[in-house]
Structures are given as C-alpha cells and as structure tokens.
C-alpha positions in Angstrom: 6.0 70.9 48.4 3.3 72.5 47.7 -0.3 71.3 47.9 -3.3 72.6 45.7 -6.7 72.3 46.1 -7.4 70.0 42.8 -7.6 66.5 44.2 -4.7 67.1 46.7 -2.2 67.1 43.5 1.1 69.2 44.5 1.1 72.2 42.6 4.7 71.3 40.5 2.7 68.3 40.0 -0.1 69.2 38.5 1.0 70.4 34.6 2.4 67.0 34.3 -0.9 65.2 34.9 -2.4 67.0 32.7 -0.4 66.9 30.0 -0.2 63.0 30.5 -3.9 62.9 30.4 -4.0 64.4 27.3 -1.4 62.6 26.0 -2.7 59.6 27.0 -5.7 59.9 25.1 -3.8 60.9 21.6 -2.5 57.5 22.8 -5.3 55.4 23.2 -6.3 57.1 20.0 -3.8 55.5 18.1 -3.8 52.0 19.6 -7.6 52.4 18.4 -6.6 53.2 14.9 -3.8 50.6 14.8 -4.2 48.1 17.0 -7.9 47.1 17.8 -7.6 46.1 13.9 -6.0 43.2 15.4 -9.8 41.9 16.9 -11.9 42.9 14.3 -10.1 43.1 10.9 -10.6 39.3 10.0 -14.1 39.8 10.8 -14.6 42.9 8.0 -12.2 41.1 6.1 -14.5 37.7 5.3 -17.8 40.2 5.3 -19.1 38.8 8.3 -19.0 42.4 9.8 -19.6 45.8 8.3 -17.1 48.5 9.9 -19.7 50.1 11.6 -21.0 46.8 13.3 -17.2 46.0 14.3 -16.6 49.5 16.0 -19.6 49.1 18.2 -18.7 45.5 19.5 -14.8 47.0 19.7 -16.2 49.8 22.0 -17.9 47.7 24.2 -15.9 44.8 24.6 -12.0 46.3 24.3 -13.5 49.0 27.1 -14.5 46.0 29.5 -11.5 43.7 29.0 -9.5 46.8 29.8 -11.4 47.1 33.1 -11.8 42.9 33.6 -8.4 42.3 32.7 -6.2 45.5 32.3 -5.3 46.0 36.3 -2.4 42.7 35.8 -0.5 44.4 32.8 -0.8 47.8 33.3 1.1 46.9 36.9 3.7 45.2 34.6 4.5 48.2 32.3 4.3 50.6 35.4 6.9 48.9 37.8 7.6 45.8 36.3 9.9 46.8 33.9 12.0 49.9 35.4 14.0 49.6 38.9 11.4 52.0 40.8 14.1 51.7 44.0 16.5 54.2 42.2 13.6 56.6 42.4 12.8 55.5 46.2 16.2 56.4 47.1 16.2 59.5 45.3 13.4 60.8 47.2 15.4 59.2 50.6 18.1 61.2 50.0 16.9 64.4 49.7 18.4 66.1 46.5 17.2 68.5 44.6 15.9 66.5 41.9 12.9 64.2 43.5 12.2 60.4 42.7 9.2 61.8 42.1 9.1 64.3 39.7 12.1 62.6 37.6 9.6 59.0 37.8 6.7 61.0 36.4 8.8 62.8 33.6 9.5 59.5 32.4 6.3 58.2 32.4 5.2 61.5 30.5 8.1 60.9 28.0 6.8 57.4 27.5 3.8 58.2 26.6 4.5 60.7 24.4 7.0 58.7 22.6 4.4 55.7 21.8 1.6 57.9 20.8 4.4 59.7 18.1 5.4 56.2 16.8 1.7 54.8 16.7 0.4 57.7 14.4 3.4 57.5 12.3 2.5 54.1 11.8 -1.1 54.3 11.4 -0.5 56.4 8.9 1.3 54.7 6.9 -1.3 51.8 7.6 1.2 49.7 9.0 0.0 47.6 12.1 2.6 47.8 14.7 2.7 46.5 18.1 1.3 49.2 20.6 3.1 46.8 23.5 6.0 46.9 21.6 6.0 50.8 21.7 4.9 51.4 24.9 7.7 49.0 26.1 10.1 50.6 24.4 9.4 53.8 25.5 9.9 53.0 28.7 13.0 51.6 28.3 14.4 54.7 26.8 13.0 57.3 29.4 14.6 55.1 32.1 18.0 54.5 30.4 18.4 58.8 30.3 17.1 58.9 34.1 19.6 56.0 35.2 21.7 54.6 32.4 21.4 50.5 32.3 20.9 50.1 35.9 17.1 51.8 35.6 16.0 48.6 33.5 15.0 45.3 34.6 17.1 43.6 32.2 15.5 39.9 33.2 11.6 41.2 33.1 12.6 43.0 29.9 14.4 40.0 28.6 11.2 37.3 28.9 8.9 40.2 27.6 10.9 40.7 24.4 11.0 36.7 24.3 7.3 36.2 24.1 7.1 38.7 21.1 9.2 35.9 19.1 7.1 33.0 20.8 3.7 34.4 20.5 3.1 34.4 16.9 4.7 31.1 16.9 2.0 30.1 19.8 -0.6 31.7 18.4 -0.1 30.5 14.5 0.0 27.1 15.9 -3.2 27.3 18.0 -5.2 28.6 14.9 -4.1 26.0 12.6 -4.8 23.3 14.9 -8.3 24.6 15.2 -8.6 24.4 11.3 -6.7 21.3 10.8 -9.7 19.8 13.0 -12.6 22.1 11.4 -11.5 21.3 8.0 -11.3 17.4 8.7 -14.6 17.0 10.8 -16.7 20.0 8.7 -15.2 21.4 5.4 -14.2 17.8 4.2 -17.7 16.1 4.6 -20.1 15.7 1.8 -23.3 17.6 4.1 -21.5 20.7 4.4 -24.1 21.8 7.1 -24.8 19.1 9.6 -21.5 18.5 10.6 -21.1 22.3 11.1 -23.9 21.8 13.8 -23.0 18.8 15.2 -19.8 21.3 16.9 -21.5 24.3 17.9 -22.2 23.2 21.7 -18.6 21.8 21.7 -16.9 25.0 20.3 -19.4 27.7 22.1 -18.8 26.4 25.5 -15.3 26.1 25.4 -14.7 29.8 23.7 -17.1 31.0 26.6 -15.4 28.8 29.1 -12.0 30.6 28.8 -12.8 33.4 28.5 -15.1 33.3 32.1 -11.8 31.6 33.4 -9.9 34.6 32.1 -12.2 37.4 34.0 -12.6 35.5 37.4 -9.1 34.0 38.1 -7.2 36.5 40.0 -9.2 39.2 38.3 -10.0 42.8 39.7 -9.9 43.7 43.2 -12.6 46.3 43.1 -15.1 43.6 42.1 -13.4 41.2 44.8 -12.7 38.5 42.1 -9.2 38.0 43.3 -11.2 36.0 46.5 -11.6 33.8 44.3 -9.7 30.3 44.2 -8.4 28.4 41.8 -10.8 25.9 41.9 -13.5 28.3 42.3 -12.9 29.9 39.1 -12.5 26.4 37.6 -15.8 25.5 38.5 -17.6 28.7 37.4 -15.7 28.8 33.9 -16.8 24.7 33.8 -20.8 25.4 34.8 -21.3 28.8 32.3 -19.8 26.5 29.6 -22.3 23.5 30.3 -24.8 25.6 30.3 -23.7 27.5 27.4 -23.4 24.1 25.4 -26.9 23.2 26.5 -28.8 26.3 25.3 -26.4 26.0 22.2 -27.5 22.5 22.0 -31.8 23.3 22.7 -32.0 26.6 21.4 -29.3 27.9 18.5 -28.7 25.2 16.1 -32.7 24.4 15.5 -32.9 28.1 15.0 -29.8 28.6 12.9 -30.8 24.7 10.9 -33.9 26.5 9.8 -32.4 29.8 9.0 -29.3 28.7 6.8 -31.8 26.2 5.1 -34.8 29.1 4.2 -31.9 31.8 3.5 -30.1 29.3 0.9 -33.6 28.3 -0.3 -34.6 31.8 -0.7 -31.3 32.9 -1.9 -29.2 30.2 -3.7 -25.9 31.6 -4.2 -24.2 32.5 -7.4 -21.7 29.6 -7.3 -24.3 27.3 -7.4 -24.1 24.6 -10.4 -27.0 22.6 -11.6 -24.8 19.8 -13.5 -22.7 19.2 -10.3 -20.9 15.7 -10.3 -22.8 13.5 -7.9 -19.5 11.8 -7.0 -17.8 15.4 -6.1 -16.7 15.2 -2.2 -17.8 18.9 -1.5 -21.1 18.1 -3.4 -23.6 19.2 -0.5 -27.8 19.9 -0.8 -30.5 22.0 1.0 -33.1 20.9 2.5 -36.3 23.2 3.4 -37.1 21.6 6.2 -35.0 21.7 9.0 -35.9 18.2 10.0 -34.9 16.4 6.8 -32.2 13.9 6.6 -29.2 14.3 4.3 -29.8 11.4 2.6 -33.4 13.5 2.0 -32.3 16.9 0.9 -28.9 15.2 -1.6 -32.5 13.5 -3.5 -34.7 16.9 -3.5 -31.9 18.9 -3.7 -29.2 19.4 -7.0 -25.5 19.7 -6.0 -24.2 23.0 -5.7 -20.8 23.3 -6.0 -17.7 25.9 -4.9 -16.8 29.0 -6.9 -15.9 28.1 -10.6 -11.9 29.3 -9.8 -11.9 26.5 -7.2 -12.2 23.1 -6.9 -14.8 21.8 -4.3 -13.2 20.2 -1.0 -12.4 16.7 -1.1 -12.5 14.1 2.0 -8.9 13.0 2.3 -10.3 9.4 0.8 -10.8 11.0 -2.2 -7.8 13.2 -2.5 -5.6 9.7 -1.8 -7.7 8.1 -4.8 -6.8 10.3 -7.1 -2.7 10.1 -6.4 -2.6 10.7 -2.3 -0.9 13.9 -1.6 -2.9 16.8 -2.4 -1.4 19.3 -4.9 -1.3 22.9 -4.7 -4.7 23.4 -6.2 -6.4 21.1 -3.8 -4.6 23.2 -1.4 -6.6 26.3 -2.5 -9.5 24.0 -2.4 -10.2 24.7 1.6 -12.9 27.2 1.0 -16.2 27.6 2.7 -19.2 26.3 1.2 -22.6 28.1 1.6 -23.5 26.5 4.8 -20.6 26.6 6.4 -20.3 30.5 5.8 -23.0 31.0 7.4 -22.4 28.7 10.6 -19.0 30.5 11.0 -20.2 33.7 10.6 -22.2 33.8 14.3 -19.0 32.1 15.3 -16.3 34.7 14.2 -18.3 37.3 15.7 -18.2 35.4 19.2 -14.5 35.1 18.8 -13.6 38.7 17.2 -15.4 39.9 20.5 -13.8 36.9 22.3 -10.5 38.8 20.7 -11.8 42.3 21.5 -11.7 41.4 25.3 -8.4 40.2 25.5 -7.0 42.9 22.9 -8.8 45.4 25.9 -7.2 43.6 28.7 -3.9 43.9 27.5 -3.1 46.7 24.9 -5.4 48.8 26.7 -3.8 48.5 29.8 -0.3 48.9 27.6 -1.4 52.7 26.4 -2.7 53.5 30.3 0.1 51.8 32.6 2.7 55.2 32.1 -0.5 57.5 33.1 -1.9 54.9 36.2 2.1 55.1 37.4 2.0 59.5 36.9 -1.6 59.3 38.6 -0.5 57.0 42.0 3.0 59.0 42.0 1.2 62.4 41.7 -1.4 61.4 44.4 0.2 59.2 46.8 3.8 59.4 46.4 3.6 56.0 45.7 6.9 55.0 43.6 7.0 51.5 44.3 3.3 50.9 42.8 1.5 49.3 45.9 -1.5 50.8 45.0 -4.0 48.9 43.0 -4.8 50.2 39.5 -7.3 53.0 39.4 -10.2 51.3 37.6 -11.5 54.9 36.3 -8.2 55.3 34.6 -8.7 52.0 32.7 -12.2 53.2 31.4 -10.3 56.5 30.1 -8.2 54.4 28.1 -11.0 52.2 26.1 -13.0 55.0 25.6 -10.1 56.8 23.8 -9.3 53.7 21.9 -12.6 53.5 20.9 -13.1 57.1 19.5 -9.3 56.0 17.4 -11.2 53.1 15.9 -14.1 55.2 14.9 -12.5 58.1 13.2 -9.3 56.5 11.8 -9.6 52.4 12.3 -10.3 51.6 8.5 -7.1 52.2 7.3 -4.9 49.3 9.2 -8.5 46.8 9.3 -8.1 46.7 5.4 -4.2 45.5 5.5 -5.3 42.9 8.3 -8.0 41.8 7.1 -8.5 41.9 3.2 -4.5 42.8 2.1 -2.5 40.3 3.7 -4.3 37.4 2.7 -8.2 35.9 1.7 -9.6 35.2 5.1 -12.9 33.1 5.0 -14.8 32.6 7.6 -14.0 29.1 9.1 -10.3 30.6 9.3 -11.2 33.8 10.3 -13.2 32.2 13.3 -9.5 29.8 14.1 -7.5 33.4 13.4 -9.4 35.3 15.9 -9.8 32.2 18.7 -6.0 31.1 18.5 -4.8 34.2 18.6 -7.0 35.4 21.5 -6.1 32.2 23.7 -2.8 32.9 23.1 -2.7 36.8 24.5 -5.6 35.8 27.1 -2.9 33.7 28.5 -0.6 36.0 28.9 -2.8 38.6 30.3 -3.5 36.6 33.0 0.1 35.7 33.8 0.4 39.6 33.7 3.2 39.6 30.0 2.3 42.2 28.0 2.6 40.4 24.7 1.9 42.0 21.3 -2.1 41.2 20.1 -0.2 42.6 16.6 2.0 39.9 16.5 -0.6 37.0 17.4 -2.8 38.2 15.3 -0.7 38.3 12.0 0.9 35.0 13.2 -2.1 33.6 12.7 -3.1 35.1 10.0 0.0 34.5 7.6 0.1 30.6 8.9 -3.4 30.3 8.5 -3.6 31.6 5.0 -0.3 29.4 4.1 -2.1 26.8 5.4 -4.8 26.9 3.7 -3.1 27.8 -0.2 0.7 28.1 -0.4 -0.3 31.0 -2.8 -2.7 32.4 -0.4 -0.6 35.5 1.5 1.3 38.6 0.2 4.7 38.3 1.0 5.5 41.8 0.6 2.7 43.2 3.0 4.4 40.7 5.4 7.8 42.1 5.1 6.8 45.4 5.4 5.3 44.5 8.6 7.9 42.8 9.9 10.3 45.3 9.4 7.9 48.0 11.2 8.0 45.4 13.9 11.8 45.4 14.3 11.7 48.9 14.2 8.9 50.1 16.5 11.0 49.5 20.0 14.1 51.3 19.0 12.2 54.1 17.5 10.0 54.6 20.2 12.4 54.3 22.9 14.4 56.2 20.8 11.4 59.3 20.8 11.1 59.2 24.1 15.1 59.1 25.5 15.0 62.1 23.3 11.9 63.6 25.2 13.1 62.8 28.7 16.7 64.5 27.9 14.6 67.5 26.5 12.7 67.9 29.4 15.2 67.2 32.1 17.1 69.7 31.2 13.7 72.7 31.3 12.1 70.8 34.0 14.8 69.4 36.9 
C-alpha cells in the first residue's frame, strides 16, 4: 500500500475520497432542496416567513444542529446498520480484495445512489425522506458486497419501525399542542390576552428541550458528553426559567403594545363594524397596552373572522346551539388578528427549533457514508471507533444550505401551501410536535425521517382542524414516493456497487 503525500491518504485511496466528496455535496444539495422544506415550509406557508428570511435561519441553524447533534446518527448510518466485522476479517485474511477498499466502494455507492433518488424527487417536487434514502442505500451496497449476512437485520428492523411510528408520534404531539392552544387561546372572547398569558410557559419549555437536546451526551470535541444526566437536567431547567422570566419582563409588554398599535394602525380587512356582541370569537383592541378587556370590548367594535368563516366559539356556546360541533364549526378554528401575530414570533422559534433538529439528523444522514470513507481512508478504521470528524459535519450543512437556496422553493410550496391551509397557531404545533418527536430520536441516535414527522403532522393537524382541510391526492402521491424511495435507492446503489466491483476490485 501505497502512501501519498495528501493528508497521508493511500494513493488507491485517494480517487475515492474525492469522488465521495463531491458526491456528497450533490448530496447535501438535494436534502437542501427536498428535505429542509420539512423546517421551514409551514413557516412560508402561513406568511410568517418570506423564502429569503427562511433560507438564512435554515443556513444557520440546520449547519449547527448538524455539528451539535449530527456526531450520534451519522455513527448509526456509518456502522450501525452494516456488519463492519465482514470487512475486519477481510482485511485479516489477506486477499486480494481489502475490507478496505470494498467498505469504501460501498459507502461511495451509497451516496451516489441517495443523491440520484433525491434529485429525481425534488424534481418532481415530491418530498421524500432523505433518511429513508440514505438508509436504503446502504442496504443495497452491503447486500452486493455480502449478500444478507452484511445487514444488521435487527438495527435495520427498529429503524424501518420508527418511520411508521413517527408520524404517528409526531401527529399526535402537534395535535395535543393545538387541542390545548385552541381551548385556552383561539376559543376565548379576548383573542389577545390569553395568547400572552402562555408565552413564558410555551418559550421556556421549547428552549428547554432543545438546551436538553444539545448538552445530553452531546459532542465530544466540545466535551459535552462530561456532562451528566442531571447536569444537563439542571442547565435545560435554569435557561428555561430564565427564558420564561425575560419572556415574562421583557416580550409580552413589548409585543402587547405592538399587536395593539399595528391592529390600530392597520385594522385588517376582515374586520366587521356590525359584529354580534354575543359572537364567542367577538374580540376588541385596545390602544393602550395597559387597558382591561372589559375596557377595549367598550372603546373598541367587534371585529370578526374572514366572511367564508364563522368566528370561533367557546365550547359553551357550540353545546348551546346543539352540542357537537358540525363540520363548519370545524373549519371555524382560524386565527384571529391577535393571535396571528402572537404565533408568528412563535413559529419562527419553533421552525428554527425544527431547523436544528432537521440539521442534527438529516444532516448527519447525507454525511455518515462520506465520515465512514474519510476514517477508513485515514485510519483504517473499519469498525468506526473514531469519533465523527466535526469538519465533515460543517461540509454537509453548508451544502444543504446552498440546495435550499438555489432549488428549496419547489418542495416548500407542496409542504407548506399544497397539502393543506396552515395558519399560524398550527403551524407553530406542526413545527414543535414534529421537532420533539425527531429531537428525540436524535438523541437516542434513530435516524428517523423529519419528512415523515413533518407531514404527519401536517395532514393530522389540518384534519383536525377542518375535515375538508387537506388534499388527499398530494398525500397519496407522497405516500407512495415514500414506499418507494428505499427500494429505489438501494436499488441505485446495488446497481452502482456491482458496476464498480467489477472496474475497481
């Protein structure tokens, strides 16, 4: 074997890093096109971002969840997934064809068969699940190298489970955070001060998790994994009192008496002067942030929800006039003015909330084939002691980045304006449940799909909120791109690792 001079890479070696670098970034490229839709499309979707605000908070945050959070999953899709002893042994016995060189094919096969699938799919604006392809792309290089027995079967097994279970998990979360937004703020007649009331509540625990997320067991390099449990516990605890506190001191008096002068200012469109006093969405602005609501319904008229809807109704009422609501008090859980506005600062905090986690594991999804080339090339490490190359992990958001930029708009649009109205109180439970849910994961190191979260809470959301509300035929479409995206990735890559077998071994 010989050595050259480039960063002690083996000269049979080296082509193959290369090409997996560059590959890798095609990669990344498409994950940014396809899948960082996932954190910001709800947020373009209700108008709370422009697409140009989005892809600068995507860049910054999916780039430092990938370097926070990334070092857990990219280990799983490296070694956690393929039986790396058949490539020890390879190398123990001495034949012709190394562990080596025959790991590192596979790994370039991999990648190149996710980043074909990915563009196909972007194309077609389709969001598919960048785990699901980089997962099956694995599998399909290592069934050509060493038929079933190169799989994990079992790891493989509860990876494939949590793809059913997470938009399950993830559906579920969201529309238990609107269930208990839409009882204790959309229903009440003050559509603002009830809205308020929750900021310090819902602030400190979003910022709470996500501090939890970053210090438990988090990267080596910035000795977080010294950390203890109840160390990490603690911090996530004390950043989210004080979180709640400046929330509490500092936000809502600032954000009371901008809503109140903007609506003043600005009355919206919807607005009607000969509003029903008795109407349960009936709310009024005040232009003083220090006025009752008994103060600003007398100096204020009613305003009322778009003419197409009907206002939202306390439950009291709904049950007065014949219990159950209907299906057009089902499409009556919009957002009022107020509310709009409140959940607008707080869908940005969770889209970047979502960003992060998105970065920390799809990220590391697109860059855990090129960390495995780049220890194997470097080390000769096959069983993956070595700790994931942090440098590597910033390669891989800035390449997802420059994906969103040029390309991102097409698959934002079918998550976040085609598959169903997303306001932004459900935008804001879309983009928290579904960011729990993969945040989780991350940090039990399951590469889960942020596609699948993210549309699982968006479809159960938006058929929560108006049995009318989602298109059915976007949804089969995707589902179908989902059933498809392992086999046809894998399938790309077998194809590719046969191919190049045969000119390379």
């Amino acid at each position: 074997m010989t050595t050259s001079g480039f960063l002690g890479i083996p000269e049979e070696y080296l082509w193959i890093v290369v090409l997996g670098f560059i590959i890798a970034f095609v990669l990344a490229f498409g994950i940014g096109a396809n899948d960082v839709a996932n954190s910001f499309g709800t947020s373009v979707g209700s108008k709370v971002l422009t697409l140009k605000q989005a892809c600068i908070l995507a860049t910054i945050f999916e780039t430092a969840g990938a370097v926070l959070l990334g070092a857990k999953v990219s280990e799983t899709i490296r070694k956690g997934i393929i039986d790396t002893d058949y490539y020890v042994e390879l190398n123990n016995n001495g034949t012709s064809t190394t562990g080596s060189q025959l790991l590192m094919i596979g790994q370039l096969s991999s990648l190149s068969g996710t980043c074909i699938w990915l563009l196909v799919a972007t194309f077609f604006r389709v969001p598919v699940s960048g785990t699901h392809s980089i997962v099956g792309a694995t599998v399909g290089f290592a069934l050509v190298a060493n038929a079933q027995t190169g799989v994990d079967w079992a790891r493989l097994g509860l990876i494939v489970a949590s793809w059913f279970i997470s938009p399950l998990l993830s559906g579920g979360i969201s529309i238990a955070l609107f269930y208990f937004i839409k009882v204790f703020i959309l229903t009440k007649p003050d559509a603002l001060e009830p809205g308020l009331r929750f900021l310090p509540l819902i602030y400190s625990v979003t910022i709470a998790i996500n501090v939890f997320s970053t210090v438990y067991e988090g990267p080596e390099s910035l000795y977080f994994h010294v950390i203890p449990l109840w160390g990490a516990i603690l911090a996530s605890f004390g950043v989210g009192i004080i979180c709640s506190i400046l929330v509490k001191l500092v936000l809502i008096p600032w954000q009371r008496k901008r809503i109140i002068a903007e609506l003043r200012d600005n009355p919206p469109e919807e607005s009607v002067a000969d509003a029903p006093s008795e109407a349960g969405s009936s709310v009024a602005l005040s232009s003083h942030s220090d006025s009752t609501t008994q103060q600003r319904k007398a100096k204020y008229k009613p305003i009322e929800s778009a003419e197409d809807e009907e206002p939202i109704q306390s439950e009291q009422q709904q049950g007065a006039k014949g219990g159950k609501a209907d299906n057009k008090s089902k499409k009556a859980i919009v957002d009022r003015p107020e509310q709009a506005r409140i959940f607008a600062w707080l869908q940005i905090l969770t889209a970047i909330f979502g960003a992060f986690a998105h970065g920390g594991n799809d990220v590391s999804n697109a860059i855990g084939p090129l960390i495995g080339l780049w220890v194997v090339a470097t080390t000769g490490d096959i069983a993956g002691k070595v700790a994931s190359p942090i440098w590597i992990l910033v390669y891989g958001g800035f390449g997802i980045s420059i994906g969103l930029w040029i390309w991102g708009r097409r698959v934002i649009q079918t998550l976040g304006e085609d598959l169903t109205t997303i306001t932004p109180s459900s935008g804001f439970c879309i983009e928290l449940g579904a960011a729990m849910a993969v945040l989780i994961a991350s940090n039990i190191g399951i590469p889960i799909s942020t596609t699948h979260c993210k549309v699982g809470s968006v479809v159960l959301v938006g058929f929560f909120r108006s049995r009318d509300n989602v298109e059915w035929s976007i949804f089969r479409n995707i589902i179908i791109a989902w059933l498809v995206t392992l086999p046809a990735s894998g399938a790309i890559s077998a194809a590719l690792m046969a191919g190049l077998s045969r000119l390379v071994l």
